[in-house]
N, C-alpha and C positions, 0 to 999 in steps of 0.2 A: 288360396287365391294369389297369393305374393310368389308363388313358384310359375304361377299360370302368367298373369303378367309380367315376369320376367321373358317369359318363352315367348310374349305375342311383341316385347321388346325385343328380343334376338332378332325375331322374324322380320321384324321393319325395318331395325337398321340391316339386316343381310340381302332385303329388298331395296334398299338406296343405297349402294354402298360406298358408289363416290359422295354422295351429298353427306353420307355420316362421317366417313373418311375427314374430311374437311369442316366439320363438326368437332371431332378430336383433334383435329390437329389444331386447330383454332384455341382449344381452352389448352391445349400440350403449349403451344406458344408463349399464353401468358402463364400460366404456371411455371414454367419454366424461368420463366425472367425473374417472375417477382420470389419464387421461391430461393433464389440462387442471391438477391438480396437480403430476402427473411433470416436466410440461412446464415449469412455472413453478420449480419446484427444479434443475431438471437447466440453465436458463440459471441461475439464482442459485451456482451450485455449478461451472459451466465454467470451463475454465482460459481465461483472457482471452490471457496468452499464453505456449504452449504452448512453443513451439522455444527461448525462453529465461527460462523461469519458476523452473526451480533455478539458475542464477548470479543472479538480481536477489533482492537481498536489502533488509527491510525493518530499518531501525538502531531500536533502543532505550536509551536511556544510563537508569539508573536513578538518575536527581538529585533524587528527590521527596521527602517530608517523611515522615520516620522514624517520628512520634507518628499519621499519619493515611494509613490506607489504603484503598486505589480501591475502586470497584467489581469489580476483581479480585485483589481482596486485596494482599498488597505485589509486586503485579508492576510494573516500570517503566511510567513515562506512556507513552500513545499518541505523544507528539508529543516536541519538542526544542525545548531553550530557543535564545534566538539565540548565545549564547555559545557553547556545544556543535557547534553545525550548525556557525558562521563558525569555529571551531577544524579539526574534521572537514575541511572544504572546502579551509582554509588546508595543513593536513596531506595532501592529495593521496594517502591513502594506496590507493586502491581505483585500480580501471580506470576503471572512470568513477564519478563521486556526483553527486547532484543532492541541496539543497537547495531545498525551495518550500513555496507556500502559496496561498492560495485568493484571490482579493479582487474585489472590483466597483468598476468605471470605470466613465464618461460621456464615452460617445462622440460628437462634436460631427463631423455630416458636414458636406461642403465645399459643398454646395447649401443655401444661406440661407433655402430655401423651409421646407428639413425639419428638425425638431425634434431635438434631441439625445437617445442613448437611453440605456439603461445596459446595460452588458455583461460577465457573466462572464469573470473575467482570472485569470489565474496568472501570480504572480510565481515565476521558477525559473531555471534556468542554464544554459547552451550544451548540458551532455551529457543535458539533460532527453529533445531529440529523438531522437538516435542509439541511448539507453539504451532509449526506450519504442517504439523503431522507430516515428515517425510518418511519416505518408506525406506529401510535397509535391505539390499540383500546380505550383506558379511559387517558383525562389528556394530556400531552407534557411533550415534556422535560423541564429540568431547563432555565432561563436566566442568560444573564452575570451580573445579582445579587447576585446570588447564586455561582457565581467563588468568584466573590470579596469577597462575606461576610463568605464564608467557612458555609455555610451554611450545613446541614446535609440531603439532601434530595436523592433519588434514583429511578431512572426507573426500571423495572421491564421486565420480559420477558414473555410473554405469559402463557409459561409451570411453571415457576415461581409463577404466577399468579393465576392459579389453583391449585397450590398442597399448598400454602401458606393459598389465601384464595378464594379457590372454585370456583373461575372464577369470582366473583361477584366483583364492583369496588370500586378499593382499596384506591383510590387518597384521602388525606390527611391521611391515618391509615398509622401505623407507623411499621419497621418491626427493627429486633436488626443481627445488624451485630457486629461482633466482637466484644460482651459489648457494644454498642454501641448503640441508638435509631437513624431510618435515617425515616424522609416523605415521603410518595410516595406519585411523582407527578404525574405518567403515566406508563402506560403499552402498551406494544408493540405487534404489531400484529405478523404473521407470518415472519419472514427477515432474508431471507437466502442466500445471494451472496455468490456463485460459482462462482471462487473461492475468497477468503474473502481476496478480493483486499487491505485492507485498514491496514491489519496485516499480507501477506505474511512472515514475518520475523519469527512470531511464528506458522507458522504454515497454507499455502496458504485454505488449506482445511479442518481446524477445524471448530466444529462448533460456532454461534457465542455467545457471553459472556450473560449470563443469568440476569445479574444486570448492571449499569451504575450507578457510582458514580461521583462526582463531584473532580478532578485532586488533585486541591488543599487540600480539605478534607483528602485524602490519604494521601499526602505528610506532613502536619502538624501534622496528628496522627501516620506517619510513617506506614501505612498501608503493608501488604505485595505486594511484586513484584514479579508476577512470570513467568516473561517472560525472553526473551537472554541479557544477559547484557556482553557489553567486555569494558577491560581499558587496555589503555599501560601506565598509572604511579601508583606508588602504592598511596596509601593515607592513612590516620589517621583513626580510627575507630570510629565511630558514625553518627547518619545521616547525622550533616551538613558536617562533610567531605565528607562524598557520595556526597551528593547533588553539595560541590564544585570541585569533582573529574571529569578525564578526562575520565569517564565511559558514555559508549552509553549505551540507553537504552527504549528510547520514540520516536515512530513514532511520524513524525509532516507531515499533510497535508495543502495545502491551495489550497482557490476556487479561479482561474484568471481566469475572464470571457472572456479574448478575447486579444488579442497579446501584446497590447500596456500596458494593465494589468502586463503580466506574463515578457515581458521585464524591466516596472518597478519595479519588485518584484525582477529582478535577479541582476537590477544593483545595487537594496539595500542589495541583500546576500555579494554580492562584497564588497559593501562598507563597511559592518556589518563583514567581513571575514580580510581586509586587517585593521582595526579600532582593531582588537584581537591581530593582528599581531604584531602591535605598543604596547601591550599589553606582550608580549610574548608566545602568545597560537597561533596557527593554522601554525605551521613550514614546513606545506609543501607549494608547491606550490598552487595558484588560480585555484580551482577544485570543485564550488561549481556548484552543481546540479539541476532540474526541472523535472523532469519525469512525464507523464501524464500515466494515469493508465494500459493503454494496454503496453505504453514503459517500464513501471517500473514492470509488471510481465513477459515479456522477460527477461529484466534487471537479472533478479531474477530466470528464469528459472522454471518459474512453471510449466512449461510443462518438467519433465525432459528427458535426452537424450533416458534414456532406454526405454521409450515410444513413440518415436522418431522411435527406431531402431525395436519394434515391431512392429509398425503400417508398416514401412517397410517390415518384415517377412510378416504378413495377407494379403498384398497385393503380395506376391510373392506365397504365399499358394494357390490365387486367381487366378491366373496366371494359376500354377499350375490343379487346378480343372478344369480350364475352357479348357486348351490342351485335359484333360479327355473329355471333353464334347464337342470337335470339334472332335474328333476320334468316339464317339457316334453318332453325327448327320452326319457324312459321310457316316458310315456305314449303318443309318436308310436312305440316300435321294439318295446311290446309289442303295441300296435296292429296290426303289420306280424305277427304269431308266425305266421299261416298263409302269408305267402308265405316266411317266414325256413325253417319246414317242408317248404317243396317244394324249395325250395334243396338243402337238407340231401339231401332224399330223390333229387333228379337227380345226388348227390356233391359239391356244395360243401362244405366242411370249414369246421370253427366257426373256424381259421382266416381262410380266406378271408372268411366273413360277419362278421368281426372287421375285416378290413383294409377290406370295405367300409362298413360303420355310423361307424369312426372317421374313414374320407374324406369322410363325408356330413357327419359333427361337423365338421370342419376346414372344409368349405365355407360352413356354415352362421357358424362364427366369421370367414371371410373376411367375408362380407357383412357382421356384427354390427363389423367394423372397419374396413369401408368409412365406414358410417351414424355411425360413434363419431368416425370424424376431422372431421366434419360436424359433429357435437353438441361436439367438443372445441374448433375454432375459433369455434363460436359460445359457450362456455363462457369463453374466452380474451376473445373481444370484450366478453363480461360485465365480464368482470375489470376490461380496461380502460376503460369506462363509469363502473364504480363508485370506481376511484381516479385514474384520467385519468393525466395523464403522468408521474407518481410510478413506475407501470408499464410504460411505452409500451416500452423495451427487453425486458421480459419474458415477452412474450404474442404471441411469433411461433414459427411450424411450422417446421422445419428437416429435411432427409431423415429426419436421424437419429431425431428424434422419429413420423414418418411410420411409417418402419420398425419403430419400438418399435410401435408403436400396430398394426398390422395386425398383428405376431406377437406380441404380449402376447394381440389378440383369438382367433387362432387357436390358442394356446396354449391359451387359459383356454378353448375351446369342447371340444377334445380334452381337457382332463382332465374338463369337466363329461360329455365322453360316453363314458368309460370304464365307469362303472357301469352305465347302461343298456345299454348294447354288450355287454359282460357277462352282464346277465340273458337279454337278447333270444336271446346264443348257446347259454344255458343250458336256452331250449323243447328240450320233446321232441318230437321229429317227429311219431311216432307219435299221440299226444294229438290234434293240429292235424289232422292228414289225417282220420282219420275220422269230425270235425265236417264238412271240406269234402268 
C-alpha cells in the first residue's frame, strides 16, 4: 500500500504543480534559514574530542585579587601565573599536564631569495602531543628531555612543512626562528579541533599554531608572548619580574583518567592553594577549579548568547513558513473533496485517505529539504563572505547535519499537514457526489 500511495502522491502534486511548487519552496525557505543556524551552533557546540573529553581537565588556581572581581564575578582567572603552572609541572602530580601559551615567531627560510615570514607558535611541553592526540605524518614530538635540557628542537605543521621544505621529510634539518637554529623533530598531519578546546582563551575558533616549541626554550630566551595576559599587582620591569609577577597568562591542562585520579589531583590543588596562603599569595577564598572539556567551554561560553538568540529567530521563521504551507495544503486537499468522495464511497476508510494525504505531506517536505540544503549551503557561503576566515571552520555540511536538514524538512511538512488531512477526511461523501 506505502508504494501505492506514494504513486497517488506523485499524481497530485504533478496535477497542482504550481501550488506544490510553492509548497516546497516554502518549507526550502525555512529550512534553509534555520538549518544554516543549527548548522553554525551544532559545529560551535561539538565535542572537539569526544573519546577522551572527561579525563582532560582544564586547571584553575584562584590567586586573583580579593578587592576586585572579573567579569564572572569572584570565580578564579581564566589563565595561570608562571609560578603556579612551573609548580604544577614540577609537582608531576597528573598523568599527564601540559603547560602553554600562545606566541608569534619569524621564520627565516634557508632560500635567500625568500623573505622571512611570521608564524603562529605554541610554546608547551612534550605531553602537549599524546594528551591532545595529534596526528604525525614524519617524526613525534619532543620528550621530557628536551623540557629539561632546553633543548632547541620544534614541530612543524603540515602547511609549514610544504612551503618551508616542499613536503619532503624534514626531521633532523634545522629551521632559524628568531636568530635562532631549532631541529625538527616532526610534522603534523591535518589537526583541526573545532572548536580549539585547549585555548578557548585566545581565541575558541582560531586556527591551530603552525610551529610547537618547547615551554621552556621560550621563556629562557624570553621569547615572544602573544596571547591574553592580566595582572592585579604591578611589578618591576624585566623578565624575571614577569615571570615572578601576579600575571595570568598560560593555559594548564592535565589528563585524570578516572575519579579517584581527578579527586586526588584536586585535593593536591587545595593543599598547593592553601600552602601559598601561608605564603601570602592566593587571598581569596578556596576556589580552585577542574573542568573537563565540554564544562570548560560552557564555562566560557563558546557558544555565544547571540547565536543562542538567532537559532531562536530561524526556528520561529520556521514556524512561520510552515503556517504558509498549512494554508497551502488546505487549500490544495480541500480542492481534491470530490475525488477524496469517491474514495470514500469505492470503501477507502478516512483512515487509509489519512495515511495517504500525510505521505503526499512527507513527499512534499522531502523535496522542501532537498531545495533547503541548497539554500543552507549557500546561506553558509554567506556567512563566510561576510566574516571571512574568522569563520571558515564553521560553515561546512557534515552527514549529520544533512540528515538533520531532510528530516527536520519532512518533519515540519507532516505536522503542517495534519490539519488539512484532517479536514479533507472530515468531507462528506455524500455532499461531493451529488455536485458530480
Amino acid at each position: 500500500m506505502f508504494s501505492y500511495y506514494l504513486k497517488l502522491g506523485w499524481l497530485s502534486i504533478r496535477r497542482n504543480p504550481l501550488l506544490s511548487a510553492l509548497m516546497v519552496a516554502a518549507i526550502a525557505v525555512g529550512i534553509g534559514a534555520c538549518m544554516t543556524i543549527i548548522t553554525v551552533n551544532y559545529v560551535m557546540s561539538s565535542n572537539p574530542i569526544p573519546h577522551k573529553s572527561e579525563q582532560l581537565f582544564y586547571v584553575q588556581l584562584d590567586s586573583w585579587d580579593p578587592n576586585n572581581q572579573g567579569d564572572d564575578g569572584f570565580e578564579p582567572p581564566d589563565q595561570m601565573t608562571y609560578i603556579d603552572a612551573m609548580a604544577l609541572m614540577k609537582a608531576g602530580k597528573a598523568y599527564r599536564q601540559v603547560a602553554s601559551n600562545r606566541s608569534s615567531l619569524v621564520l627565516e627560510p634557508q632560500n635567500e631569495d625568500e623573505r622571512p615570514f611570521s608564524v603562529d607558535a605554541r610554546n608547551t611541553w612534550s605531553d602537549f602531543f599524546p594528551m591532545f592526540d595529534l596526528p604525525f605524518i614524519y617524526g613525534s614530538g619532543w620528550d621530557d628531555t628536551a623540557d629539561r635540557s632546553l633543548e632547541r628542537v620544534v614541530v612543524l605543521s603540515k602547511e609549514i612543512n610544504e612551503r618551508v621544505f616542499g613536503g619532503e621529510n624534514p626531521v633532523g634539518r634545522n629551521v632559524r626562528l628568531n636568530g635562532m637554529d631549532f631541529q625538527v623533530v616532526g610534522v603534523i598531519d591535518d589537526f583541526l579541533p573545532v572548536p580549539k578546546f585547549y585555548d578557548v582563551t585566545n581565541g575558541a575558533f582560531n586556527e591551530p599554531e603552525e610551529i610547537y616549541i618547547p615551554f621552556n626554550v621560550a621563556v629562557e630566551y624570553d621569547l615572544p608572548r602573544n596571547g591574553n595576559t592580566n595582572c592585579w599587582k604591578p611589578f618591576d620591569e624585566g623578565i624575571e619580574a614577569f615571570l615572578n609577577s601576579e600575571c595570568a597568562w598560560i593555559q594548564f591542562w592535565a589528563e585524570l583518567r578516572n575519579e579517584t585520579e581527578k579527586r586526588e589531583y584536586m585535593a593536591f590543588l587545595n593543599a598547593y592553594a592553601e600552602q601559598q596562603k601561608q605564603l601570602g599569595r592566593f587571598p581569596r577564598p578556596l576556589n580552585n577549579q577542574l573542568s573537563d572539556v565540554m564544562e570548560w567551554m560552557e564555562k566560557e561560553e563558546v557558544v555565544e548568547d547571540d547565536a543562542q538568540v538567532m537559532l531562536g529567530l530561524s526556528l520561529l521563521f520556521l514556524v512561520v513558513c510552515l503556517l504558509n504551507t498549512i494554508g497551502l495544503l488546505l487549500a490544495k486537499f480541500m480542492g481534491k473533496s470530490g475525488d477524496i468522495s469517491l474514495r470514500r464511497a469505492l470503501g477507502a476508510t478516512r483512515a487509509n485517505l489519512f495515511t495517504q494525504h500525510m505521505i503526499e505531506s512527507g513527499m512534499i517536505g522531502l523535496g522542501g529539504g532537498v531545495l533547503g540544503l541548497g539554500l543552507t549551503w549557500l546561506g553558509l557561503r554567506g556567512i563566510e563572505m561576510l566574516f571571512g576566515d574568522f569563520v571558515e571552520n564553521l560553515v561546512g555540511l557534515d552527514w549529520v547535519m544533512v540528515l538533520t536538514a531532510i528530516g527536520l524538512a519532512i518533519l515540519s511538512a507532516l505536522l503542517a499537514g495534519l490539519y488539512p488531512t484532517w479536514r479533507a477526511c472530515r468531507v462528506v461523501p455524500a455532499s461531493q457526489l451529488k455536485i458530480h
